[in-house]
C-alpha positions as a Python dict, from the first residue, in 0.01 Angstrom:
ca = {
    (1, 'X'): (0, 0, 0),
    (2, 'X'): (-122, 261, 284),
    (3, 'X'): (-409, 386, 264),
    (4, 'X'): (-356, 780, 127),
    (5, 'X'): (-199, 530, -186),
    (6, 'X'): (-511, 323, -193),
    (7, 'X'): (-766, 644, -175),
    (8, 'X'): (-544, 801, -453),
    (9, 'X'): (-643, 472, -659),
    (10, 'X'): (-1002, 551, -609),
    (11, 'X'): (-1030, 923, -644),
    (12, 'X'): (-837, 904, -987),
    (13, 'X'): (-883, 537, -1206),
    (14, 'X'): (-1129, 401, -972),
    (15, 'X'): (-1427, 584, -1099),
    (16, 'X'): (-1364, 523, -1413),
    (17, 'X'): (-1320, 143, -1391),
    (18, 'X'): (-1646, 90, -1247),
    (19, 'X'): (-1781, 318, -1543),
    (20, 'X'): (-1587, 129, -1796),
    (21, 'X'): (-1752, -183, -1561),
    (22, 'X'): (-2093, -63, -1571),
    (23, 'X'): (-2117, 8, -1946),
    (24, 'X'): (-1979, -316, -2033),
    (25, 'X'): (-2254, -527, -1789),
    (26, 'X'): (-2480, -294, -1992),
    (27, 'X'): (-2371, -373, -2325),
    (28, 'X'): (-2324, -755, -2294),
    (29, 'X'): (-2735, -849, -2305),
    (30, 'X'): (-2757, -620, -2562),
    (31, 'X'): (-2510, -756, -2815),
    (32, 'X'): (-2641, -902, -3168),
    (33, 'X'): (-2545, -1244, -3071),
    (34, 'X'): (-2776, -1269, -2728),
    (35, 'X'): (-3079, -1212, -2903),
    (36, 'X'): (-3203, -1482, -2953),
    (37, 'X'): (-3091, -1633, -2596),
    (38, 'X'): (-3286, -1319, -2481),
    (39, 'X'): (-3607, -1409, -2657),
    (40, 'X'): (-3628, -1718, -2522),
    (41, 'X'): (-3579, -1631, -2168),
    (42, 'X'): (-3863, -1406, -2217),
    (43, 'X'): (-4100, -1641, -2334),
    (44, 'X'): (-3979, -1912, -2132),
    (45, 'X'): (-4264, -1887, -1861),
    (46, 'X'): (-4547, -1914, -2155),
    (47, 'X'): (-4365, -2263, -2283),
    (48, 'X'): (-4631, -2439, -2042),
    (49, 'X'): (-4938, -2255, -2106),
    (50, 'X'): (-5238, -2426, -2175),
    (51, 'X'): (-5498, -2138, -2214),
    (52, 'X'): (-5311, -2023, -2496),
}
């Protein structure tokens, strides 16, 4: 591959596979199946609290 091959990549698919990318890294937290993973991470740091 020379490089004007590898810049053609880039200028044409490679946009959209870091879009494609991007909204899937976006999606994946916010599936049905994470939520309650999700909730528990976010309570995780109260697990040891004693004032409350």
């Amino acid at each position: 591959m020379t490089y004007d091959d590898l810049r053609h990549f880039a200028d044409s698919w490679g946009l959209v596979v870091m879009a494609v990318v991007f909204l899937i890294l976006i999606a994946w937290p916010l599936r049905g199946s994470a939520r309650q993973r999700n909730r528990d991470a976010a309570n995780m740091i109260f697990r040891d609290d004693e004032h409350g």
